[in-house]
C-alpha positions in Angstrom: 175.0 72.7 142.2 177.2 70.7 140.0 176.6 71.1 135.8 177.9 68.0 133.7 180.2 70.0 131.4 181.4 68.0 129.0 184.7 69.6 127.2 185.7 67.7 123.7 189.9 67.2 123.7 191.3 69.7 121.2 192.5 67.1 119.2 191.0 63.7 118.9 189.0 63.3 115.6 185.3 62.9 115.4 183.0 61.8 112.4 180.2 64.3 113.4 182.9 66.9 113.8 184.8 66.5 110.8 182.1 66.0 108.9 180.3 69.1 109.8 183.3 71.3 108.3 182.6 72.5 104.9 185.7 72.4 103.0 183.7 73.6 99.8 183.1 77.4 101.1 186.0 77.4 103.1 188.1 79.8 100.4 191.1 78.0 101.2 194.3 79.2 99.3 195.2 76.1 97.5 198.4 77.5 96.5 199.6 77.2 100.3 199.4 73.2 100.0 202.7 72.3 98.3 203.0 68.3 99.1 206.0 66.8 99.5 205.2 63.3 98.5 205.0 62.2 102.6 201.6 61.0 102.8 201.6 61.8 106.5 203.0 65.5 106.4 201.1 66.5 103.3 197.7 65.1 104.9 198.6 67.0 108.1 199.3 70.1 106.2 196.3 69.8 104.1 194.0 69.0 107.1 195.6 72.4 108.9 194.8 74.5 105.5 190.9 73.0 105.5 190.5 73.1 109.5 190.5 70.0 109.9 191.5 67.7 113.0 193.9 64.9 112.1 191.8 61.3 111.6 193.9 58.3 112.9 194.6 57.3 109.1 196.8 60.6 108.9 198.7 60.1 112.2 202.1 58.6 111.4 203.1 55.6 113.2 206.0 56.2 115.6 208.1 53.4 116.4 211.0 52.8 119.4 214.3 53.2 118.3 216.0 49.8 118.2 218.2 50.2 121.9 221.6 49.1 122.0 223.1 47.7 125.6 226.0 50.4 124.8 223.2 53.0 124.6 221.7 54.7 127.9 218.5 57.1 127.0 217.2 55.5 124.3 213.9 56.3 125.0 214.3 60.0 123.3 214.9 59.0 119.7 212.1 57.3 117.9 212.1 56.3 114.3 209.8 57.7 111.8 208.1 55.5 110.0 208.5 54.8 106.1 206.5 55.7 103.3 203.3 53.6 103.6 202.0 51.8 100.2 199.2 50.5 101.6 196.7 53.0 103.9 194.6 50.1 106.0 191.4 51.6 107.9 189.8 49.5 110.1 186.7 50.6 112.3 187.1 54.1 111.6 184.2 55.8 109.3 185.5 58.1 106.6 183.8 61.6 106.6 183.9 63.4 103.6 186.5 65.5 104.4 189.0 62.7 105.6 188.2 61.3 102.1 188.4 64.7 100.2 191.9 64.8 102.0 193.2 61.5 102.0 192.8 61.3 98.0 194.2 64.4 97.7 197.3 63.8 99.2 197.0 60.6 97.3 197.4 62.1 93.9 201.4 62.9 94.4 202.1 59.6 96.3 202.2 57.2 93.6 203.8 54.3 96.2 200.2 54.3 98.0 198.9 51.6 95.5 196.6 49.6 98.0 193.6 50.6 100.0 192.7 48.5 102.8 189.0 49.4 104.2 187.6 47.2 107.1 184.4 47.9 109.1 184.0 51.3 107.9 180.3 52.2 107.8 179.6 53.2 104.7 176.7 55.5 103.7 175.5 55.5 99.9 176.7 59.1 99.6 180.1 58.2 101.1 180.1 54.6 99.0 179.8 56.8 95.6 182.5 59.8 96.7 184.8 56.5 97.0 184.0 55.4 93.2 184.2 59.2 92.2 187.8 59.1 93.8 189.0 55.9 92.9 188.2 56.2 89.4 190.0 59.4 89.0 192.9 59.0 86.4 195.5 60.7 89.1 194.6 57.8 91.7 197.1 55.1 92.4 195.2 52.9 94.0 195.4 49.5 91.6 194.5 47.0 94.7 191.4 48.2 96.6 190.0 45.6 99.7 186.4 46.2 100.9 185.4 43.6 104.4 182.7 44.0 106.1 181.8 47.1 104.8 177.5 46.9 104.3 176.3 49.9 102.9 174.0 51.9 104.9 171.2 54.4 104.8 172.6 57.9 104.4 171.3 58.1 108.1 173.3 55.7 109.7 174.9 56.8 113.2 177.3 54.3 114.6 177.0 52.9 117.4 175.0 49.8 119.1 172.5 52.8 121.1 171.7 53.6 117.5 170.2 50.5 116.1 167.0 50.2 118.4 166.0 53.5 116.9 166.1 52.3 113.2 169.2 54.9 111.8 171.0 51.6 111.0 169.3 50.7 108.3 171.5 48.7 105.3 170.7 50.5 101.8 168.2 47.9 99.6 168.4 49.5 96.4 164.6 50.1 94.4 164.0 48.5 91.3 165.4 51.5 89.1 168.7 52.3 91.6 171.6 51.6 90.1 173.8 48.6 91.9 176.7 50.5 94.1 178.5 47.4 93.8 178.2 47.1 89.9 178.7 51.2 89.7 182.3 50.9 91.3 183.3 47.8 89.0 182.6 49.7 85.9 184.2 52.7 86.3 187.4 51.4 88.1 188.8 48.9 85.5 192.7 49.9 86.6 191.6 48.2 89.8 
């Protein structure tokens, strides 16, 4: 008798995951997060304090040290990457929590000026947590880029299995909705 067992990696993010985690009740000691200005080790740090697994956004890019012919072994030294000043995502969703995070360590990395966000799948809820963030007066984001981002439904699932069933529905705001659009123009004027 065989059972499908299906066992999750320990560490690979996923939306449903990370966005089942409430940060709110989660009495985390705030006074343990002491950021560094390193986007990537303070967002690791703060991901560890909330219980968080690491989205892709926070991993930091590790690159091949340059070999020289005189060098033998080069493969165990890799260089770190620098300071980013732009964070591009691109067909990752955001959960709350990445987001709650990622503006977070945000506020003490004033070089992070441009925010690149391609294909992300964007609920209503999720759209107006990004205007709440952005127009914070500690964000640094002056240069924000939104392609192919629709809003959705606050039921949207990804996935193609997911638009037969009619989760993948694009938000059409009611007469008396506020535009999203017109809601993140207004109260971002530093962008």
């Amino acid at each position: 008798m065989t059972d499908d067992i299906q066992i999750a990696p320990p560490n690979i993010w996923r939306y449903d995951e990370a966005a089942a985690i409430n940060t709110q009740d989660k009495g985390v000691n705030m006074k343990e997060y002491k950021p560094q200005g390193s986007f990537y080790s303070d967002a690791a740090l703060l991901c560890r304090l909330y219980g968080l697994k690491l989205h892709p956004v926070f991993r930091e890019p590790v690159f091949p040290a340059e070999s020289n012919d005189q060098d033998v072994g080069g493969f165990d030294e890799q260089k770190r990457a620098k300071e980013p000043t732009t964070l591009s995502i691109s067909k990752y969703r955001l959960d709350p929590n990445s987001m709650k995070v990622m503006f977070k360590v945000m506020e003490t990395c004033p070089h992070i000026q441009t925010l690149k966000l391609q294909n992300n799948g964007f609920t209503v809820s999720l759209f107006n947590e990004l205007v709440t963030y952005l127009s914070a007066d500690n964000c640094p984001i002056i240069n924000l880029f939104l392609d192919w981002n629709p809003i959705y439904t606050d039921e949207f699932k990804a996935g193609d299995t997911n638009a037969a069933i009619g989760t993948n529905q694009v938000y059409v705001p009611g007469e008396e909705d506020p535009n999203l659009w017109a809601r993140l123009i207004e109260s971002n004027k530093k962008l």
